[in-house]
N, C-alpha and C positions, 0 to 999 in steps of 0.2 A: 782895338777890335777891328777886325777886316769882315765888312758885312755887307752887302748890296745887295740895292734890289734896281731895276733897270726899269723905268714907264714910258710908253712908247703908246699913249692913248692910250688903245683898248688891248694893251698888252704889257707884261712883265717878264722882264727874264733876268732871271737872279744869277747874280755870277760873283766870285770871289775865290781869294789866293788860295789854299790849300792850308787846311788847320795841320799846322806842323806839329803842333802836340800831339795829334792823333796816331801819330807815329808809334807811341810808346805804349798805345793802349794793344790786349791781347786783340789778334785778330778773329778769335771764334767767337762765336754766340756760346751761351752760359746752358750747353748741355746738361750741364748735370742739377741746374736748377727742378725742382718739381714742378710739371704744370700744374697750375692752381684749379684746387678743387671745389666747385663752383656749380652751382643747380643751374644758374641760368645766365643771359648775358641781358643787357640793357634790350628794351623792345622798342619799336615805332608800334603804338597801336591808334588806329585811325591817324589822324593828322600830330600828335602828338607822343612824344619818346617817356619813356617807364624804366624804372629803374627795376631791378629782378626782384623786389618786394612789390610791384606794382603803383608806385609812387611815380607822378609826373615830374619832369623836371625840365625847365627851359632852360635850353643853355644859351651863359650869359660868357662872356670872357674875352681872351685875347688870342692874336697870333703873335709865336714866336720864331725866327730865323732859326732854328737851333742849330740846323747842318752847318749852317756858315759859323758862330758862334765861337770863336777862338780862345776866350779865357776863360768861358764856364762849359766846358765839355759835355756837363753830367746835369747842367741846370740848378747845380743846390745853390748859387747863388740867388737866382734871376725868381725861380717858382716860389721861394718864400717872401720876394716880392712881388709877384702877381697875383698871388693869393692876400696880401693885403688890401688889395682892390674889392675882394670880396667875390671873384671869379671860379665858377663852376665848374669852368672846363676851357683848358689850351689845343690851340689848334699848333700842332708841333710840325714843321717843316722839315721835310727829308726828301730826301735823295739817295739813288740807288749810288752813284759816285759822286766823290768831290769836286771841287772848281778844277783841279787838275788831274781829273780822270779817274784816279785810284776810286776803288771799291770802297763803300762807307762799311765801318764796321757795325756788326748788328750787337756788341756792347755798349758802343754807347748809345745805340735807340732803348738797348733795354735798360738800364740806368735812368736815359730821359723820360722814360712812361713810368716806370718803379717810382722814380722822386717827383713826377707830378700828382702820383697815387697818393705819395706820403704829406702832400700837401694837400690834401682832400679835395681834387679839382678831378675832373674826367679826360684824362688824355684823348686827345686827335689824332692819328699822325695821317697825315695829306704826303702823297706823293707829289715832289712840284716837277719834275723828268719832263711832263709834259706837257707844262703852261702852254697853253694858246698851240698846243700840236698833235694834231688828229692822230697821225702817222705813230706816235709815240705812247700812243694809247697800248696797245700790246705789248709792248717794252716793259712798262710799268704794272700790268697787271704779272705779267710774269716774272717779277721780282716779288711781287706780293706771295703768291706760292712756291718760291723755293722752302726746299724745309725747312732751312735755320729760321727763316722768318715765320713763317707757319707755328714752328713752334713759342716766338717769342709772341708771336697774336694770342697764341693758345694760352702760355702761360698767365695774360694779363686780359682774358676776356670776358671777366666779370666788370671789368672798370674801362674795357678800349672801345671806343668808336674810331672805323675804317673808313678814311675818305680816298674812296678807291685813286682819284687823280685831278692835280690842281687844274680847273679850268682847262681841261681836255677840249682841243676845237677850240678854231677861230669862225668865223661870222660864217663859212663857206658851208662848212657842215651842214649835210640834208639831214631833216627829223629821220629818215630812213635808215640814216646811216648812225644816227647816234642811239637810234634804239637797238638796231642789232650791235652795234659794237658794246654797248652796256650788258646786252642780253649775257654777251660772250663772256664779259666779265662777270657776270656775276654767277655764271655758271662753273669760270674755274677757280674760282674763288670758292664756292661753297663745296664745290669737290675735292679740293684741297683741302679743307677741314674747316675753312674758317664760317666762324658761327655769329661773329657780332655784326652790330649795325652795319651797314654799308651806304657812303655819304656820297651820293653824285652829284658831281657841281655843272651846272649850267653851262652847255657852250658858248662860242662868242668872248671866248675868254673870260666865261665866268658870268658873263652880265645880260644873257640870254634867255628869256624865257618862254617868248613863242615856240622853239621848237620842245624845252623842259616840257613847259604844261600838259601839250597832247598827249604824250610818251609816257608820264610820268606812271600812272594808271598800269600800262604794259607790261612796266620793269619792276614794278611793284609783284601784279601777279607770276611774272616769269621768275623771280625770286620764293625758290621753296620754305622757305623761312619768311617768306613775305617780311623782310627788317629793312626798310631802305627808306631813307629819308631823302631831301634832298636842297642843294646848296645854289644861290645866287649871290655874286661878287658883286653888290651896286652901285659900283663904278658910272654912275648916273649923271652927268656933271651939269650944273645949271645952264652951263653954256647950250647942252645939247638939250637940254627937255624944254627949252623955250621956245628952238627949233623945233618940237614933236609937239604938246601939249602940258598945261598948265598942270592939272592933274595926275600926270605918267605916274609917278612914286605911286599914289593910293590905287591907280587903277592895274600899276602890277599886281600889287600885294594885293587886292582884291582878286584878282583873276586866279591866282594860286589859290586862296579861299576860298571862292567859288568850284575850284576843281579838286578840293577836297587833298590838297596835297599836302605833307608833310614836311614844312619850309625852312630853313634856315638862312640867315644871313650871314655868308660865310667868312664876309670880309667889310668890315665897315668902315669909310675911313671919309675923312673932311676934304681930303685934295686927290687926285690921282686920275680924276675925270678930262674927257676930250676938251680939250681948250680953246676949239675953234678953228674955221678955217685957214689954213694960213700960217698958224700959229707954230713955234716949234714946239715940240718935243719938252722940254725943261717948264712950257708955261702950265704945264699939266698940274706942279707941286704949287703954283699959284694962284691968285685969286680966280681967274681964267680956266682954272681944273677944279675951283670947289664944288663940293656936294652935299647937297640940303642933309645933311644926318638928322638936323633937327625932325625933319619929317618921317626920314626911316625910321626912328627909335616912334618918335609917336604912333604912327601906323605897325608897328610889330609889335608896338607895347596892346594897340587895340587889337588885333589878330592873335596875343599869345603866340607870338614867332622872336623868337631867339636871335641871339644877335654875337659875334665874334671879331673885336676891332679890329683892326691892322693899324701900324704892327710895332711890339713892345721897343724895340730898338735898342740902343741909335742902329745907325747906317744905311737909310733908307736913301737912296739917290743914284742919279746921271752917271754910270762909271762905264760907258763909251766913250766919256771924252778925258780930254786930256788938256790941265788939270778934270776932277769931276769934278759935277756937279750936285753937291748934296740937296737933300730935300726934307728939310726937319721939320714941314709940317705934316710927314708922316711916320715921324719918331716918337710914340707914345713920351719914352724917356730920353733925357739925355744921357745919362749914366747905367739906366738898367734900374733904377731905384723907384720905388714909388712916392721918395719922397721928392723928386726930380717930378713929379706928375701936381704934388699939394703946391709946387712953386710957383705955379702958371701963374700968370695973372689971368684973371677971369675976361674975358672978352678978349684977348690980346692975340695979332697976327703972327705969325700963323700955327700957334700951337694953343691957343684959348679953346678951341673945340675940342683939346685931350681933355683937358677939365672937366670940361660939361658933359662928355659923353661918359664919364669916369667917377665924377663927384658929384656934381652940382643939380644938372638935369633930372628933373622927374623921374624920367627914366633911365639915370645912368644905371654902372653896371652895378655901384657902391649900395643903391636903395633899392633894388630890385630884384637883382640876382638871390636864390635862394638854393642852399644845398640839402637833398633830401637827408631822410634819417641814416639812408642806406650807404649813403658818404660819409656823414657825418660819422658812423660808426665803422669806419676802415674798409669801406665799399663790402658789407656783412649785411644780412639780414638778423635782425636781431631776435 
């Protein structure tokens, strides 16, 4: 598998060869499919998401690379192993083009939300176009309304959650500017037809909440559907909050609480945090980059805030350099298997904290996670 993901501190940029399988596959979306007949879609009401029977449901689960993804195209491998974890919902990585330019085909996005449906989890899919890039933001919202894709949201919007765009903005971003650029989106996104949730992640690439919190309230009301939740990366690394304060973790996630927002954690992971002055680049995936998970998962578990690992793997790592540099304490698996996750040794560097965020932990995702009735019976009210 050819799969990377790029950390640069407070930044990601995924890059990889070109799935040469993808060649064979048809390059239309599946017109002649029925869109699916459906009363309603998934709601945010108050601080918390509802399945269209009205059932709450937190979502528990993982990220997967999929765009990049070279031998399972279509995920019917990987999702009946991440649904062994006992996972609600995948946050599905895509892209309007591949590593080398070509246009991704919108069969196999629809194949990848169909087959994470049939594994009774809530597909995601995040635009990544524009990690960590202001400028990129209208690029991607206008991919999301072309018609082929309009219609494949359509067809699966009793089961999809829209994460309009991965970590849109770096640290520069004015609150001013990230509310009217959300505004914009969420305007031609709903006039384009689409009716489900809509997931906005934090600027600062993601790990931003000063400017989220004030705003949040805004894009809520300037959404006619009022459906928007909203996503922080907490990419938090010990290194930096001992420079800021002891408490940062619970006084984020208090501060959302207190602003009555609708939270999710979009990306949770044990290393990938700022490593320090000084420091390269590659110390981010070590001890240097780790980050308290322990406390995210305790304080979201006390807040009823939802949590989504990063990322199912392998392939996470350094591929600026030459050789790369991989990073497999941010490889849930090594093979894609969940039984590559029961191997871990428990405490062991630097893949012990897939365990425990996964199995072991109070709050991992194995004892906690719960899928409504509304899932559990083929995303149907009964």
């Amino acid at each position: 598998m050819v799969q990377t993901i790029i950390l640069n501190f407070s930044r990601r940029v995924i890059s990889s060869l070109f799935l040469i399988n993808i060649l064979f596959i048809q390059s239309c979306d599946s017109d002649e499919d029925p869109i699916a007949t459906v009363d309603s879609t998934f709601k945010v009401v108050g601080t918390k998401l509802t399945d269209p029977c009205g059932e709450t449901v937190i979502l528990k689960g993982v990220n997967k690379m999929s765009v990049f993804d070279e031998n399972d195209l279509y995920g019917e491998n990987y999702f009946p192993e991440i649904a062994k974890t006992n996972s609600n919902c995948v946050r599905i990585v895509w892209q309007a083009q591949y590593s080398n330019g070509s246009p991704s085909l919108l069969n196999q996005l629809d194949s990848l939300i169909k087959n994470c449906i049939e594994n009774e989890m809530i597909p995601m899919v995040e635009m990544h176009d524009a990690t960590c890039s202001w400028n990129e933001l209208n690029d991607v919202v206008n991919y999301w309304i072309q018609p082929g894709v309009v219609r494949t949201v359509q067809r699966y919007e009793h089961a999809l959650l829209v994460n309009i765009a991965n970590e849109a903005g770096d640290d520069g971003v004015t609150e001013q500017q990230f509310l009217s650029g959300y505004q914009s989106a969420i305007t031609k996104l709903r006039n384009a037809g689409i009716r489900t949730p809509l997931i906005i992640d934090a600027k600062g690439c993601g790990k931003d909440l000063d400017v989220l919190v004030p705003t949040a309230a805004a894009l809520i009301a300037h959404d006619p559907d009022h459906n928007v939740m909203f996503s922080v990366h907490p990419y938090w690394s010990k290194v930096a909050i001992q420079t800021v304060q002891p408490t940062f973790i619970k006084d984020q996630i208090e501060k959302a609480k207190d602003n009555s927002i609708p939270l999710l954690l979009g990306e949770l992971c044990g290393y990938g945090g700022w490593p320090g002055l000084d420091e390269p680049d590659v110390a981010s995936c070590e001890e240097k980059g780790s980050i308290d998970y322990q406390t995210l998962l305790s304080e979201a578990a006390a807040n009823d805030i939802g949590y989504l690992v990063w990322e199912w793997g392998p392939g996470n790592g350094f591929y600026e350099y030459n050789p790369p540099v991989l990073c497999p304490g941010m490889d849930m698996t090594t093979n894609g298997t969940y039984q590559s996750i029961v191997d871990i040794v428990p405490g062991s560097k630097p893949r012990g904290w897939i365990r425990d965020v996964v199995l072991d932990s109070p709050y991992s995702v194995k004892k906690t996670a719960t899928k409504s009735s509304y899932i559990l019976n083929g995303f149907k009210c009964q």
